[in-house]
RODO-2510 file (C-alpha; in nm, 4 decimals, decimal comma):
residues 85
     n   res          X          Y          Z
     1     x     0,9405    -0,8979    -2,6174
     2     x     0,7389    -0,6212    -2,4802
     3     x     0,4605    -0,6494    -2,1837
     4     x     0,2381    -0,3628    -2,1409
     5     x     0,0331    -0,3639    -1,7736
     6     x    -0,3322    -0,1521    -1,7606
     7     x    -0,4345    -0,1489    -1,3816
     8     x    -0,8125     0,0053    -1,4213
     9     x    -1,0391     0,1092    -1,1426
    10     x    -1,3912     0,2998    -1,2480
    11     x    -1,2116     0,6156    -1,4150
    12     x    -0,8401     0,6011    -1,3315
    13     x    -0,6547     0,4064    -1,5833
    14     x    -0,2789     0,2733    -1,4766
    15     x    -0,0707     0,1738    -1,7820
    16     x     0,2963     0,0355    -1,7364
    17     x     0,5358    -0,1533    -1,8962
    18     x     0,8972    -0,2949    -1,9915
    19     x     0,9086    -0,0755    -2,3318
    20     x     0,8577     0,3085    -2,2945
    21     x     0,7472     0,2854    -2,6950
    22     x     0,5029     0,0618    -2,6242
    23     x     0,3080     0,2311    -2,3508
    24     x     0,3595     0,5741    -2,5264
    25     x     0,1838     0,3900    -2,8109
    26     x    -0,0641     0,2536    -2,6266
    27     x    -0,1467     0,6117    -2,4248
    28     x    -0,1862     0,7349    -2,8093
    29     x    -0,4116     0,5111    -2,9065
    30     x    -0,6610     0,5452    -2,6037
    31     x    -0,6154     0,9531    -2,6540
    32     x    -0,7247     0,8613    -3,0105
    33     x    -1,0037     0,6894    -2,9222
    34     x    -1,1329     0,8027    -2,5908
    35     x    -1,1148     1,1418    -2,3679
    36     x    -0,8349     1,0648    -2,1500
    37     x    -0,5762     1,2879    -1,9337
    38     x    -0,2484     1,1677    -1,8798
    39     x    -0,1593     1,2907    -1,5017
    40     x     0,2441     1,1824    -1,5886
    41     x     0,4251     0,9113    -1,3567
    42     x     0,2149     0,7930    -1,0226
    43     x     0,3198     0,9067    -0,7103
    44     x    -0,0362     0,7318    -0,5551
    45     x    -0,3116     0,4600    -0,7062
    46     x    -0,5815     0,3626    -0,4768
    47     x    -0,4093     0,3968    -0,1814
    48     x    -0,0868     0,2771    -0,2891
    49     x     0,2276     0,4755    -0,2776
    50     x     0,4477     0,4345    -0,5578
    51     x     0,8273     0,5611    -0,4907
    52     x     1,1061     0,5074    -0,8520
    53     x     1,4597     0,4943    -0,8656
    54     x     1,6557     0,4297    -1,1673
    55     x     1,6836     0,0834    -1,0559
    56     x     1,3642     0,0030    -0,8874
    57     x     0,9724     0,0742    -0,8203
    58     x     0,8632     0,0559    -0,4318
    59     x     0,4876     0,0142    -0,3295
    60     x     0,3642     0,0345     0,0002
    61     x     0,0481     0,1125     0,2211
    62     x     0,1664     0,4139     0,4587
    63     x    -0,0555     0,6548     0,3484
    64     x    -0,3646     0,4773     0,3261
    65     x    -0,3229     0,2822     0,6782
    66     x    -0,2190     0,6529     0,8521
    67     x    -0,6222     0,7379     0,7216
    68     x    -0,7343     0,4183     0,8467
    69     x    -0,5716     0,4847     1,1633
    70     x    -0,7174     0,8292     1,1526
    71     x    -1,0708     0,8156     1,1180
    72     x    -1,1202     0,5318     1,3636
    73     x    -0,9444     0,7569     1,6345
    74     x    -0,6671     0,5177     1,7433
    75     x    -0,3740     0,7379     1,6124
    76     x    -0,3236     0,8320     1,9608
    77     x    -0,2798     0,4743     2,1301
    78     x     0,0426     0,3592     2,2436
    79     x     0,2198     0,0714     2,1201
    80     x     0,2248    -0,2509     2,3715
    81     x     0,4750    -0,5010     2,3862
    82     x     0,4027    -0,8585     2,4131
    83     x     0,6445    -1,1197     2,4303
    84     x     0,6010    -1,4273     2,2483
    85     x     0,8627    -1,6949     2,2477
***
């Protein structure tokens, strides 16, 4: 059985799935129908960094907390210690 995923924020569109034939056919359809530009394989969606390897699919925030960090001016505080037991 096939899933197919669509993660949709205003314009970006995020489509995934277990069945490569399935999202291809999917992507087709919405071509078909709408105007639509596929950017290939994510390597960021809102903020999230995606990272593949043949056996897996890591997300994290890095990126997006570095700007946080950034534009409020802390990136140049030091890290404190503080034992808890």
């Amino acid at each position: 059985m096939s899933s197919v995923y669509m993660m949709i924020y205003i314009d970006n569109i995020l489509i995934m799935g277990n069945g490569k034939s399935v999202v291809e056919s999917l992507n087709e359809y919405l071509h078909s129908t709408f105007y639509i530009k596929d950017l290939g394989a994510p390597k960021y969606f809102l903020g999230i960094e995606i990272a593949r390897s043949d056996q897996r699919i890591s997300l994290n925030y890095r990126k997006f907390i570095l700007e946080i960090i950034s534009e409020v001016g802390i990136s140049r505080c030091r890290l404190v210690v503080i034992p808890i037991e």
